[in-house]
Structure formats: structure tokens, C-alpha cells
C-alpha positions in Angstrom: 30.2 6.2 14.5 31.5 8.3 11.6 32.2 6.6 8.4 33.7 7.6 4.5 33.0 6.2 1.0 34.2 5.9 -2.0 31.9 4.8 -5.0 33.2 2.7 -8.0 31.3 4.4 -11.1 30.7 2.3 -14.0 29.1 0.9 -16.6 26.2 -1.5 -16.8 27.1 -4.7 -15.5 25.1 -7.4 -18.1 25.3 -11.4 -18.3 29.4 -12.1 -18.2 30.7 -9.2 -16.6 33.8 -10.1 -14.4 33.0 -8.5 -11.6 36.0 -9.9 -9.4 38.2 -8.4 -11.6 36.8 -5.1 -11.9 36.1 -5.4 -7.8 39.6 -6.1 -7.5 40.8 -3.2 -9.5 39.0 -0.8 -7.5 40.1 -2.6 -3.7 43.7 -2.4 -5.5 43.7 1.5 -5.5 41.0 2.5 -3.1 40.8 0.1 -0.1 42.9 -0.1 3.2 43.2 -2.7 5.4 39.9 -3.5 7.1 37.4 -1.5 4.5 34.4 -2.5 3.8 33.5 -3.0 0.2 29.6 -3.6 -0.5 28.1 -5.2 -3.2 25.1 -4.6 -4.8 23.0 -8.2 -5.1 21.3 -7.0 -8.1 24.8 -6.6 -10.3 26.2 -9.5 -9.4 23.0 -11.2 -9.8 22.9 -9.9 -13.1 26.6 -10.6 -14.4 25.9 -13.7 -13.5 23.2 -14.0 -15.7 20.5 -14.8 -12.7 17.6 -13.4 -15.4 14.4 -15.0 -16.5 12.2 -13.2 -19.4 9.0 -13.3 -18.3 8.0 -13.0 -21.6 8.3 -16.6 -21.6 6.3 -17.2 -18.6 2.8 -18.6 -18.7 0.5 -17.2 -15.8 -1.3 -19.4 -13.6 -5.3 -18.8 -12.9 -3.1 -17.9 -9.4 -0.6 -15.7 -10.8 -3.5 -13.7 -12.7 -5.7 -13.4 -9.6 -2.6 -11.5 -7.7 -2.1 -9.2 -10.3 -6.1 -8.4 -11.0 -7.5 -8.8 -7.7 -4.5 -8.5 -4.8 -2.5 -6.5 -6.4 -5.6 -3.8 -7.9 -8.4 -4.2 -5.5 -6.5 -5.4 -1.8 -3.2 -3.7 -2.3 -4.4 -0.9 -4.3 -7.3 0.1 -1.8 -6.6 -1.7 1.2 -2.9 -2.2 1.7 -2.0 0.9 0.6 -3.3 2.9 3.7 -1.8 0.1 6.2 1.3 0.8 4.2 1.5 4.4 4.0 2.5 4.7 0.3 2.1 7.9 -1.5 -0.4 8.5 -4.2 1.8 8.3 -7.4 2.4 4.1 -5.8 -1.5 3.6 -4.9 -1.9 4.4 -8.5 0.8 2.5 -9.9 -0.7 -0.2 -7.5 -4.7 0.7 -8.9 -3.4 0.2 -12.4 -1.1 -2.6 -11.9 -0.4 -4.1 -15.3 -2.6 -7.4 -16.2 -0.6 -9.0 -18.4 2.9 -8.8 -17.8 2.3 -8.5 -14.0 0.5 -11.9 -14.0 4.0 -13.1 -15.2 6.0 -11.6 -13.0 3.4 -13.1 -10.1 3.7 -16.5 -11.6 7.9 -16.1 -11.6 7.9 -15.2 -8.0 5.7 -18.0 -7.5 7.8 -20.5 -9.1 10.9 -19.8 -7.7 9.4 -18.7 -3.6 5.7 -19.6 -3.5 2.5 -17.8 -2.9 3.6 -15.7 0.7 6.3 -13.5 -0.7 4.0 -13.2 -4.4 1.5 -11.6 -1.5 4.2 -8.6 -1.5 3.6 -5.7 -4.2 6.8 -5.3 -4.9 10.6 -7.1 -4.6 8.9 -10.4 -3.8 11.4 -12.4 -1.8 14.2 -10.2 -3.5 13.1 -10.9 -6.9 13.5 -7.5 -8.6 12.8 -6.2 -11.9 13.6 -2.0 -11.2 16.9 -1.6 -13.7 16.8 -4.1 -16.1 15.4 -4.1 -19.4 12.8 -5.7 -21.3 10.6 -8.2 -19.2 13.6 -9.6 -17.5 13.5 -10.3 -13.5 16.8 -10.9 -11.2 16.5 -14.1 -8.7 18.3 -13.6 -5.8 22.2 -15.2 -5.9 22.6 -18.6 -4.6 24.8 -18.8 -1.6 25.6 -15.1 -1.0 27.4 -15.6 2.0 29.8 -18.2 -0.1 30.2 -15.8 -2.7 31.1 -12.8 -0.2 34.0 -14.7 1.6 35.2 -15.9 -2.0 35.3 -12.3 -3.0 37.1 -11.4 0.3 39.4 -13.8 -0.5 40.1 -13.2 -3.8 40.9 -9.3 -2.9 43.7 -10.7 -0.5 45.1 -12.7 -2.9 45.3 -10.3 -5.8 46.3 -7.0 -3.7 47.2 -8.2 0.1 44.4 -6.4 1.8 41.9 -7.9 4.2 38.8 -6.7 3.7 35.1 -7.3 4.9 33.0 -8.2 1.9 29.1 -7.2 2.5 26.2 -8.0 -0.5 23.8 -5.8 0.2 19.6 -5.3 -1.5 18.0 -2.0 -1.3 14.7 -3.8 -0.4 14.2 -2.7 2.8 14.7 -4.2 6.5 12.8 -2.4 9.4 14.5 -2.0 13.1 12.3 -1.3 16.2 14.8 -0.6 18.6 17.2 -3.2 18.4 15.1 -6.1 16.3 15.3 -6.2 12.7 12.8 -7.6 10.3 13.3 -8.5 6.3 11.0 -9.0 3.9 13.6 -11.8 2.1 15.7 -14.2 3.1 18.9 -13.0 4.2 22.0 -14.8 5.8 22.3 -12.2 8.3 22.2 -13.4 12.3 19.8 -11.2 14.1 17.8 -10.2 10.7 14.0 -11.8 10.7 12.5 -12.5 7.4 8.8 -12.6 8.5 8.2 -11.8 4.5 5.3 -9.4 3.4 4.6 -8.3 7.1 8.0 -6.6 7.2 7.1 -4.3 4.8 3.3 -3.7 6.1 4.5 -3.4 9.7 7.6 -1.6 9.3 5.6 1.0 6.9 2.9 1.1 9.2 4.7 1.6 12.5 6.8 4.0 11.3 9.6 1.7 11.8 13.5 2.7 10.4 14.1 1.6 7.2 17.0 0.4 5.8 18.7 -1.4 2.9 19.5 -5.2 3.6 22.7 -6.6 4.0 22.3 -10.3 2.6 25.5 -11.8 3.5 29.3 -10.5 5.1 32.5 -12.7 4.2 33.2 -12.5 8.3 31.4 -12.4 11.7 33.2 -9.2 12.7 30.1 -7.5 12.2 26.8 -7.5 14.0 23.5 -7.0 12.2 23.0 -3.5 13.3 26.2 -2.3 11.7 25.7 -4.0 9.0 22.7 -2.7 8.7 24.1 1.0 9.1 26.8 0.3 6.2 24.5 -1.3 4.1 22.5 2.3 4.4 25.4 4.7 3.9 26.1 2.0 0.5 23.0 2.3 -0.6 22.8 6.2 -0.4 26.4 6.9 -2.0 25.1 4.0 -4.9 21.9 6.4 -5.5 19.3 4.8 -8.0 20.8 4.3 -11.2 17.7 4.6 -13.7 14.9 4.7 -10.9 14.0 3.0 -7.4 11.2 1.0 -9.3 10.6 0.0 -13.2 7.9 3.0 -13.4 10.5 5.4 -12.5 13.1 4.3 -15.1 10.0 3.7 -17.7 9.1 7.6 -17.1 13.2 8.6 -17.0 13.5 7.4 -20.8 10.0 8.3 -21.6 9.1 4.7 -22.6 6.9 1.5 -21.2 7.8 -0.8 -18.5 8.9 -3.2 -20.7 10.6 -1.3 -23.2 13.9 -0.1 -21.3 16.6 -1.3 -23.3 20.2 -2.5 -22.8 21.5 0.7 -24.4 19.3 3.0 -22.3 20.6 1.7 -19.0 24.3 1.3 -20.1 23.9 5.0 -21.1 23.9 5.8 -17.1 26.8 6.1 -15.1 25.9 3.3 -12.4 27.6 2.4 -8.9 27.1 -0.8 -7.6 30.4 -1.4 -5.2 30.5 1.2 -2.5 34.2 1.0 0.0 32.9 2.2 3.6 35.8 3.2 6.1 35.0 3.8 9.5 36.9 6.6 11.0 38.2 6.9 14.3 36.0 7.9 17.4 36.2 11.6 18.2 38.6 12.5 21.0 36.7 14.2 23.5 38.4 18.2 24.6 
């Protein structure tokens, strides 16, 4: 299957951002009839002001054993070699930070409980890689609501049916035709078995790719959305960093001292059209 894109470029999407309208505008004068636009979770999350400062947050005796123990001792010595990560990770994982880290474990805990805080990273889809501050993202509620509503909304604004797919970066791993997540995920055919997605996929070698969450129709099947969701995230890149330690180092600062004005000072892409293109005639 061969397949095009087109990337919206633009600014940081904070808290308020109307991102139906600006969706729109780019389906008005980019899509055709049976495109697929993809979302990223994380900036609609984010517009919609899904945020929690973990400044705020109080650890548990819980929430400071998973960022001292698990996270330095299991993941750091243990995990790490089931998991195959590289050695600039096992450090970041070695010298996981006490403080704030207890936080973030406790706001994970909160809002999805102690099995996905086991996770080092992206616990149940909370994320904190391009934001600022000591802010987290929460998952959105209802993805698969807000997809169709999307879809819909494109229709009525410019007359073009589109498919509507909100996708994570988080990874889902396939072994042959079975797909595992490590979040929850509307997505027929996609298994959220939590932590052991990421251990197992890593481990086995398995293929990873970017999670769709939700898809405004049941035209498409969870491979294929799992292969669009992959060309998205590659044509969306990064923006400041896959993880909060890479956009730290980018702007030369702490964790927890990226600013607004240091990410809105990036070109970021976070709606992706893919078109698939006709099969190949055979000579």
C-alpha cells in the first residue's frame, strides 16, 4: 500500500486553542474526499486544557517508593536489559528525579492506579515530553466521540468526508497480526495489557508503532490504522524532543524549566492528512 502526506505546520497549541477551526482550515485546502486527517492526542489534549501541575501534587509513601526504588533500582538495573533501552535511557532511568518524579508517580496514580504507574514512561498515556513547567497531559475523554465530531464538523464546514484518526506516539507492538498497547485505546483488535506491552514488545523485538486511539468510522481495521498512525507520526517528527530530557537538553535547561515561549518558538505539526494512492498496475 503506498500512501502521501501532507503536514499542517504550526504553532504551539496551549489551553483554548480552537483546533476545529484551524483543522478545518487545513481539510478546506488540503483534503480530498476520503483522506485521512490524524490528530495528535497530546494537542488536543492540551488545547483543551487536560493539564495538571504537578507542582501541586503531594506524593504518596507509594508514589515516592516508584520513583526511588522501581523506577532507580528495578527499572534502572533490571528492566532496563528486559527492555532493551540504550544507555543514555538506563541513565536517565538510574538517576530518575526524586522529587518531581514522586509527583508525576502519584498523578498517574490518581488518575489510572498502581499497574500503569509500574511503566517508566507514558503511564497509561499520561505524558509530560513537550509541555512546560511540571505540567502532565491526561488522556482525552471519549476520543472516539471527539473523532466523529471532528469528521463531522469537516463535512459540514467544507463538504468533504473524511476519516478522522487520534493518534499517541506511545507505542503499540504487532507480532504478526496481534497488537498490544500499553494504554487504553478504543481501537477493535488493539490489546492494552499495560506495562507488559512495552517489556514484551521491547524484548521480543516486536514492531513498533504509534497508537491510533480512536477513528470517526469502522472503515478501518486496526492494522491500517496502525500503519497510518506510523506514516503520521513520522511526517509530525518530535517537536522539542521524544521525552522531557531531550527537550530539557534542546534549550539547554532542567526538566522543569521548558517554558511556554521556548516551545511555541518551534515550528510544531500535530495534524498529518494521509492519502492512500492507488495500487500499482502490474506491466
Amino acid at each position: 500500500m503506498r500512501y502521501v502526506t501532507k503536514t499542517l505546520k504550526t504553532t504551539y497549541w496551549r489551553p483554548g486553542t480552537d483546533y476545529k477551526k484551524i483543522v478545518v482550515e487545513f481539510a478546506n485546502t488540503h483534503a480530498k474526499e476520503n483522506d485521512v486527517i490524524v490528530l495528535s492526542e497530546k494537542a488536543i489534549s492540551t488545547s483543551l486544557g487536560r493539564l495538571i501541575d504537578e507542582n501541586g501534587i503531594t506524593p504518596s509513601l507509594l508514589a515516592k517508593f516508584l520513583a526511588n526504588f522501581w523506577m532507580r533500582k528495578i527499572w534502572g538495573n533490571f528492566l532496563v536489559v528486559i527492555a532493551r533501552i540504550n544507555r543514555a535511557n538506563i541513565e536517565r532511568m538510574r538517576n530518575y528525579p526524586l522529587k518531581d518524579g514522586a509527583a508525576h508517580k502519584q498523578t498517574v496514580l490518581i488518575y489510572f492506579g498502581l499497574f500503569y504507574a509500574l511503566k517508566n514512561f507514558s503511564e497509561g498515556g499520561i505524558d509530560v515530553s513537550n509541555l512546560p513547567y511540571k505540567y502532565a497531559c491526561l488522556p482525552i475523554k471519549k476520543p472516539e466521540l471527539i473523532a466523529k465530531k471532528i469528521s463531522s464538523f469537516i463535512v459540514k464546514k467544507t463538504g468533504k468526508r473524511v476519516i478522522v484518526i487520534i493518534s499517541d506516539s506511545d507505542k503499540t507492538f504487532s507480532f504478526k497480526n496481534i497488537h498490544f498497547s500499553s494504554r487504553p485505546t478504543s481501537i477493535k483488535g488493539i490489546y492494552n495489557i499495560g506495562p507488559f506491552a512495552y517489556l514484551l514488545g521491547r524484548f521480543f523485538q516486536m514492531r513498533p508503532r504509534s497508537t491510533p486511539i480512536a477513528i470517526s468510522c469502522k472503515r478501518i481495521d486496526a492494522e491500517e490504522a496502525l500503519r497510518i498512525s506510523a506514516i503520521s507520526n513520522k511526517a509530525r517528527k518530535s517537536g522539542a524532543g521524544r521525552t522531557a530530557w531531550d527537550a530539557a537538553n534542546r534549550f539547554g535547561v532542567k526538566i522543569t524549566d521548558v517554558s511556554w515561549d521556548m516551545l511555541g518558538s518551534l515550528v510544531h505539526r500535530p495534524v498529518v492528512i494521509v492519502r492512500k494512492l492507488p495500487k500499482l498496475s502490474k506491466a
